[in-house]
C-alpha positions as CSV (number, residue, x, y, z in Angstrom):
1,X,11.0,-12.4,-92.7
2,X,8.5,-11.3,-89.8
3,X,11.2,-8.5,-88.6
4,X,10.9,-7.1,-92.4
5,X,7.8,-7.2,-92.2
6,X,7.5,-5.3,-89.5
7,X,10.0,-3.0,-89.8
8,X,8.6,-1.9,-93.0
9,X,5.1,-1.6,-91.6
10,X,7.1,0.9,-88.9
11,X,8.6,2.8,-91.7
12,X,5.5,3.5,-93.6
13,X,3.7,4.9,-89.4
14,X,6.7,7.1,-88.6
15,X,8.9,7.7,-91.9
16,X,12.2,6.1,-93.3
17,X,13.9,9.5,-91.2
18,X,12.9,7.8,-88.1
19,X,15.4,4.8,-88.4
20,X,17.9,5.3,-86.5
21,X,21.6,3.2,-87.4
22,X,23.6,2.1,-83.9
23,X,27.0,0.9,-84.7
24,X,30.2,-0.4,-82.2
25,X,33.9,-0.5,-83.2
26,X,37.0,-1.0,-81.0
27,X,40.3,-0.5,-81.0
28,X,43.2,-2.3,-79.3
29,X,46.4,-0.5,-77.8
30,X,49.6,-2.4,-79.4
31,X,48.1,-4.8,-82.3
32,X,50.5,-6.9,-83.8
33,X,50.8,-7.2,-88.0
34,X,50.8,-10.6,-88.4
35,X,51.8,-10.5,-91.5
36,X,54.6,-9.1,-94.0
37,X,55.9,-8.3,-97.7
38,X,59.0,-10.1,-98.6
39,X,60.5,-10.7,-102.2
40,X,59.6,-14.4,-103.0
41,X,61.1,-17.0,-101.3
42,X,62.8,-14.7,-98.6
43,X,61.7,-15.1,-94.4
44,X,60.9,-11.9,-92.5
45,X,61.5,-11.6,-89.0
46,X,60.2,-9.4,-86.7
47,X,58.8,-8.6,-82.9
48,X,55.4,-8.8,-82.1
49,X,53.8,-8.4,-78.1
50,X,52.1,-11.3,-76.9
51,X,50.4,-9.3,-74.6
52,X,46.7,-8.0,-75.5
53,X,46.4,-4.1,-75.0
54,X,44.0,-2.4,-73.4
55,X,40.6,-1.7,-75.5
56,X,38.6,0.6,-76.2
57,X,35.3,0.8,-77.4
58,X,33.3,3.6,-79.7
59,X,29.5,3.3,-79.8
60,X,27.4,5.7,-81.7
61,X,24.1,6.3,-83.6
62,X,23.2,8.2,-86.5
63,X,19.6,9.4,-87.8
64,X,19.3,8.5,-91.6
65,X,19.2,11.7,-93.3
66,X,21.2,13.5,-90.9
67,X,25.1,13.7,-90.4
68,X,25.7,14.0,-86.7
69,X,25.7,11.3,-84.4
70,X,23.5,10.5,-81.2
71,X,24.5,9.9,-78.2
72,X,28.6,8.8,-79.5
73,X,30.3,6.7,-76.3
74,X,34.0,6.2,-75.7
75,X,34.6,3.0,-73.3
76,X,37.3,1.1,-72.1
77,X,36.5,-2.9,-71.9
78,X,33.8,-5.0,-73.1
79,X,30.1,-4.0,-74.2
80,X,27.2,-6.2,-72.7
81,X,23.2,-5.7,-72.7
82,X,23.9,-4.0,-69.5
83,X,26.2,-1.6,-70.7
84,X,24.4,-0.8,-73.9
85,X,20.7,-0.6,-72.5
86,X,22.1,1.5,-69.4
C-alpha cells in the first residue's frame, strides 16, 4: 500500500503523462507445440527438438499518452539488474 501511496502522490507533482510503462518479452528459436487436436479417442504423434533455441529478448518503454516507444532493445540471452540498469 505505501508504493500506492506514493506513486499517486508522484502523479499528482509531475502528471499521470509522466509514467512511464517498461515491459520485456522473449522469444525462443524452435518452440515445440506440446500439444495437438485429434478426433476423440485417437493418439497424435509428432517430432518435437529437445534442444532449447537460442533467445531473444525485446525490452521497451512507452510514455502514457504517447504511441512510440523509448529506448526499444533487441538482445540475445538473459536480462539481469545489470543488463537492465546499464
Amino acid at each position: 500500500m505505501k508504493y500506492y501511496r506514493t506513486l499517486r502522490a508522484l502523479i499528482q507533482v509531475y502528471g499521470v503523462k509522466s509514467l512511464v510503462y517498461i515491459d520485456e518479452c522473449g522469444f525462443e528459436e524452435g518452440v515445440a507445440c506440446l500439444y495437438a487436436w485429434s478426433k476423440r479417442g485417437k493418439k497424435i504423434y509428432g517430432e518435437r527438438q529437445g534442444k532449447r533455441g537460442k533467445k531473444e529478448n525485446l525490452i521497451a518503454a512507452r510514455r502514457k499518452g504517447r504511441k512510440d516507444l523509448i529506448a526499444p532493445m533487441l538482445f540475445t540471452g538473459s536480462l539481469d539488474a545489470e543488463g537492465f540498469e546499464g
